[in-house]
N, C-alpha and C positions, 0 to 999 in steps of 0.2 A: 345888326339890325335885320329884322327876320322880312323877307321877303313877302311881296303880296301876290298870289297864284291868279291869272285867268284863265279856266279850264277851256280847252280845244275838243271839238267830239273825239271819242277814240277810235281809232278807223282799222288798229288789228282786228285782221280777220282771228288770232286766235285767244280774243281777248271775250269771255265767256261773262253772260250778265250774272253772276252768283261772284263773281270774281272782288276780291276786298279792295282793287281798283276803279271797280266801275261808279264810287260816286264821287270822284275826286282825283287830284294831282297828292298822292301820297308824299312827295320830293317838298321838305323844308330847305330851303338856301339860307343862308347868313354871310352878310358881310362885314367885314369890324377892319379897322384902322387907327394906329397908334398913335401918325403921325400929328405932332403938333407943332403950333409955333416954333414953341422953344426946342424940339428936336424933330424936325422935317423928316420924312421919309420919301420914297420911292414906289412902297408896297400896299395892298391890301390880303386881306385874309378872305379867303371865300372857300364856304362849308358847303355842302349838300348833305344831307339825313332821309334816310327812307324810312318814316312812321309808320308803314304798313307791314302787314303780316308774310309779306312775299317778296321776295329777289324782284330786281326792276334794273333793267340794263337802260342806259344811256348812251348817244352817241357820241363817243369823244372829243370829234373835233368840235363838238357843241357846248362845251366843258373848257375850263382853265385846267383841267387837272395834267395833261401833256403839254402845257405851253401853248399859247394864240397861234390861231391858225387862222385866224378871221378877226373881226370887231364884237366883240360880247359886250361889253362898258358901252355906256356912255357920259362921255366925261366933259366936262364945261369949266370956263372959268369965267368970272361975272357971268353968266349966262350966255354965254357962246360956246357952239361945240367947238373941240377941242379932237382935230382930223386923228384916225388910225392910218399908222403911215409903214407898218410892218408888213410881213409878207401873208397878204391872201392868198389863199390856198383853193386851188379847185379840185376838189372830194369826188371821186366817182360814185357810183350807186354804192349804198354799203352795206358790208355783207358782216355775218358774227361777230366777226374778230372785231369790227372796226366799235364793239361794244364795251363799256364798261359797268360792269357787275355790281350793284350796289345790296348786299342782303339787309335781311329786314333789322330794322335796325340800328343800320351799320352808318357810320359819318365818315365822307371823303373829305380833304380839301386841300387847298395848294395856297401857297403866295403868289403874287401874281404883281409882278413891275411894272406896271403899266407907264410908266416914265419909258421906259424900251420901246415901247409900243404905239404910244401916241405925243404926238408932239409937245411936249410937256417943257419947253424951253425957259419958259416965263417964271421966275418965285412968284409963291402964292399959296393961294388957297385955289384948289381943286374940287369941283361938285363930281361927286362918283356915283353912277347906282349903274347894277347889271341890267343888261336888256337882249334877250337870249331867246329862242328858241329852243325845246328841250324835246330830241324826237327820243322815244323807247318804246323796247320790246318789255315782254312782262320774262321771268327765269324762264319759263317752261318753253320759249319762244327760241332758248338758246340753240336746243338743238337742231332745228329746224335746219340750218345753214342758211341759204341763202335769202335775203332778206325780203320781201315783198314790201306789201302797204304795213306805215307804221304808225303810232299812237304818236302826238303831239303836246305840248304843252307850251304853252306863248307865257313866257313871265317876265315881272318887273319889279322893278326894287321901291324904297323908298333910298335918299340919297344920304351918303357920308362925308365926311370933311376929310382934304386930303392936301396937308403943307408939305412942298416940296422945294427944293432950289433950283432947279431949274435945270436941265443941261442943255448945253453948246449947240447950238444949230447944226454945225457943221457935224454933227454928231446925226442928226435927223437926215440929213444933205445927203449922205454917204453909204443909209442903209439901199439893200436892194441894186448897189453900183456893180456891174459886169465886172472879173477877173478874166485874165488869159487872154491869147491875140483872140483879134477880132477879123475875121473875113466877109468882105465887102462883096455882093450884085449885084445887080439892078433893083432885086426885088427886096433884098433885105441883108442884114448883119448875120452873123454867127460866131458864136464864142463857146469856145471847147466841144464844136460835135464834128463828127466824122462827115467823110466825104458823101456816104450816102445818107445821112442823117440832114445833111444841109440838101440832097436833092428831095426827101419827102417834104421836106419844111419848104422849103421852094413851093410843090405842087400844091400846099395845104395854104400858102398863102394868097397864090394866085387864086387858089375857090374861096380865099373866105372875102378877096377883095370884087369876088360874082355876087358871094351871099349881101354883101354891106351894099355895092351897088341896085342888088333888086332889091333889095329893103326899103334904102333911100328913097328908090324908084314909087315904091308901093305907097312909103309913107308922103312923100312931096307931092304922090296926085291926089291925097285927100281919101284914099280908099277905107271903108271901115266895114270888110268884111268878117268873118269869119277867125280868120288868121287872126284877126287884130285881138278880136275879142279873146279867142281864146287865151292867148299870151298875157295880155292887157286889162280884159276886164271889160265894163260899159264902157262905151264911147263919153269921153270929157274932152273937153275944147285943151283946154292948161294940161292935161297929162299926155294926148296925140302930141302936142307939141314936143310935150320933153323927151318924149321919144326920138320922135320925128328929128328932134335937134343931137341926138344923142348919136345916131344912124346917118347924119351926116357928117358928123365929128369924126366916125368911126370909117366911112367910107373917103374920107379927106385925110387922116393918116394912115390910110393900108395904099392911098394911091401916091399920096408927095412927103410922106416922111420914111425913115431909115427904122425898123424895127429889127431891134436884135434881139435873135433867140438864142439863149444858152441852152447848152444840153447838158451842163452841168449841174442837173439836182441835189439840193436837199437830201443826205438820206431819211430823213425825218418825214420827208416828201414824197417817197419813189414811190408810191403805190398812187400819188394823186394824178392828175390831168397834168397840172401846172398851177406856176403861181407868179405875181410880179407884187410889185409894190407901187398904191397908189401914184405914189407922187415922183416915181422914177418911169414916166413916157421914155421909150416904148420897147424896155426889156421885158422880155416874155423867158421863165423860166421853163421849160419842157421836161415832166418827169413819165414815168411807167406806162401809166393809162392813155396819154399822148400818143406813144409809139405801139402801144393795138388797138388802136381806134382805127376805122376806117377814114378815108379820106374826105367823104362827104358823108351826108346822113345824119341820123340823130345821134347826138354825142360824138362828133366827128373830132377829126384834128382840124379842119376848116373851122367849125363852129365854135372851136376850142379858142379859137384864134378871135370871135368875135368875142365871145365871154371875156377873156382877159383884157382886151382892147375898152371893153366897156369900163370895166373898176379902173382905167387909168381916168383922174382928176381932172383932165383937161376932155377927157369924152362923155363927162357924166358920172363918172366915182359911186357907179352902180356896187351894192354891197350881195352879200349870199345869205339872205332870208331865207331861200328855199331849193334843192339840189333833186334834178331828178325831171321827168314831162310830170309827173301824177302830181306832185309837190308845187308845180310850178303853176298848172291849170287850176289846182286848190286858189292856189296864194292869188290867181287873177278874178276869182271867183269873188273871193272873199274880202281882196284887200288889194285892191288896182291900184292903190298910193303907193303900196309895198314893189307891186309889183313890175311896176317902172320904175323901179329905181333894183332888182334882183337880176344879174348877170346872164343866171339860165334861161329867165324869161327870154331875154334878146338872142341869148344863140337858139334856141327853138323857134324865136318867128324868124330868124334868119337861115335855119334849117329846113325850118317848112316841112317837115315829114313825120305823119303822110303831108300831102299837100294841099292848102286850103286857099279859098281866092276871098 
């Protein structure tokens, strides 16, 4: 079923108005499914095709075609969403590599088990349609390196039918569960990192449990400065809130619950921040970009620590619409429903920097 495009301004600086890009999202998607009644599946097919006359790179982890690194679907059964319960992935800024090439032309696509992915327990029938974020560089953008401001494209599907059997709870129960001893302190757990790995994560948690308490602080006096907008958006009664509640969830399990950080990544992972899984409070995976980040500041390990704590279920099950300060300020500009509910937003107004009152 051929997807329906809503075009995003294109905000490459090297994207040139002659260019066979500039009056459209040249990227056809498709999605198809076999599964029926009488023989159930697990899977869907999803395509991408570039109709235009020019290479057009895409960011992978925004693609099925590597495997879910995030939520793309969204999936229902009789009309309730239907939670992703796999491993969110926190992406650092991205650079070339993290591109994939699509020539003109050319048709990617992958299978995609979404039964792995999201809680798909139940038999049934399954409503499926993509709902994605699609950042790209145009070909000639490749060489550039290192990436700046990028073109966007916000799309959605029309939906498919998807019969499945169901699998085992305990099957959902189990993704994202810690291996290896576990070492216990005051401050928090650790599973498989070394002795000076567990004293950064120490210092990185005592600041991210400063950042959650002056957040708290900020949001519980009612303040709707600067900070707020920026992060947030206009001021609304029902979205301060969800903040505001989201900020004390998150300053109430860094101060009275046990979080453990494994330093055992994903290699699939190692170049991310970290990653945890919704519905497993309050494992934090710690991969690459974690351990050079600094301790505080933008993009910190402290802040890293607020981002993850937010996608856990019980603090708000904030999702990654948008990755990045420029991405994030966009997304509050433009779309403050979005952006209270996006993980970056909250670690940037909990980073505060620069600093705004």
């Amino acid at each position: 079923m051929t997807l329906r495009m809503r075009g995003i301004a294109m905000l490459l600086g090297v994207l040139c108005a002659g260019s066979a890009l500039a009056g459209g999202n040249p990227l056809v998607v498709q999605m198809n499914t076999l599964a029926t009644k009488a023989s159930p599946g697990e899977t869907v097919m999803w395509q991408v095709t570039n109709t235009s006359d020019e290479a057009v790179l895409v960011l992978r982890w925004e693609t099925p075609l590597y495997g879910l690194s995030r939520s793309l679907f969204d999936v229902r059964m009789k009309g309730r969403e239907v939670p992703y319960v796999d491993a969110t992935v926190h992406w650092g800024h991205p650079e070339a590599k993290d591109f994939i090439r699509i020539e003109p032309g050319q048709t990617l696509s992958a299978e995609v088990n979404l039964a792995a992915s999201y809680a798909m327990s139940k038999a049934g029938r399954y409503e499926i349609s993509y709902d994605a974020q699609l950042s790209y560089l145009l070909g000639e953008a490749e060489k550039g390196g290192h990436v700046e401001d990028l073109g966007q494209w916000q799309m959605d599907s029309d939906t498919v039918g998807l019969y499945t059997t169901g699998r085992s709870s305990s099957y959902y129960e189990n993704l994202g569960r810690p291996t290896g001893p576990i070492a216990f302190n005051k401050a928090a757990a650790y599973a498989n990192c070394s002795s000076s790995q567990q004293s950064s994560v120490g210092t990185a948690h005592t600041s991210a449990r400063s950042y959650a308490a002056n957040s708290a602080s900020y949001l519980n006096a009612g303040t709707v400065g600067p900070r707020y907008t920026t992060w947030f958006g206009s001021y609304n009664s029902s979205r301060y809130n969800t903040v505001r509640d989201h900020f004390n969830k998150i300053q109430n399990a860094l101060d009275t619950k046990t979080t453990t950080y494994n330093c055992a990544c994903d290699p699939a992972y190692q170049s991310a921040f970290a990653y945890v899984y919704s519905n497993q409070p309050y494992q934090i995976y710690l991969c690459g970009a974690f351990w050079a980040a600094n301790n505080t500041g933008t993009d910190s390990r402290a802040g890293t620590i607020i981002h993850e704590q937010s996608h856990f279920t019980v603090n708000g099950g904030t999702r990654d619409y948008a990755y990045g300060q420029s991405a994030a300020k966009r997304l509050a500009q433009t779309n403050p429903k979005r952006a209270i509910q996006n993980a970056d937003n909250h670690e940037y107004f909990a980073e505060n920097t620069p600093a705004q009152n």
